[in-house]
N, C-alpha and C positions, 0 to 999 in steps of 0.2 A: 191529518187527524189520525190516519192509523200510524203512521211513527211514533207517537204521543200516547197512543192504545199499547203498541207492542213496547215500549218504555216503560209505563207505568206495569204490566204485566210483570217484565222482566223483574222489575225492581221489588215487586210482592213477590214472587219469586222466588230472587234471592234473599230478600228478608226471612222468609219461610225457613228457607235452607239453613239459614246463623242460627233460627230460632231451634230447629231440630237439630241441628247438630251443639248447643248448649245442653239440651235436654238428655242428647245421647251422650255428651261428657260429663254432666250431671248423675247418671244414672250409672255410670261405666263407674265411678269414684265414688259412689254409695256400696256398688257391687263388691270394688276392692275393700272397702273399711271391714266391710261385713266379711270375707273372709279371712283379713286380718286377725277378727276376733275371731275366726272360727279355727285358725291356726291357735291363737295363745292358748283358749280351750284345750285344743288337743296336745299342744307342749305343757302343759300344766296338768293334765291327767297322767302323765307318763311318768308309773313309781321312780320314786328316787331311788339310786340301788343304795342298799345297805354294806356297809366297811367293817365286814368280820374279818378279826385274826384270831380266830381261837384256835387254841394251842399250834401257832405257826411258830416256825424260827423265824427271828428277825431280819435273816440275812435273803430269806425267800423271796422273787419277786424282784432282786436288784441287777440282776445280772439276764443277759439273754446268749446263750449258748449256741453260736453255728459255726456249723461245718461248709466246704465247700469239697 
């Protein structure tokens, strides 16, 4: 009778344990979604830069000059 005790024990147990640890992978991939969008939010708030060339020469900006 007690092997049958400590069996059924074991086995609510481990059930317990699938059950929390679903719950904690559940909860762990709500966490990421949610800062997913909290990421696009803040890539999406970041100005666009603006593309002036006013009165630049053309040739400016094509070329990168080094020395050694």
């Amino acid at each position: 009778m007690n092997v049958s005790m400590n069996a059924s024990t074991a086995l609510a147990s481990a059930t317990g344990q699938v059950t929390g640890n679903d719950v904690g992978v559940s909860v762990l991939k709500k966490a990421m979604e949610v800062e997913a969008q909290n990421a696009v939010q803040l890539i999406n708030a970041i100005p666009k830069p603006e593309k002036t060339t006013a009165n630049l020469p053309s040739n400016l900006g094509q070329n990168v000059n080094t020395t050694a």
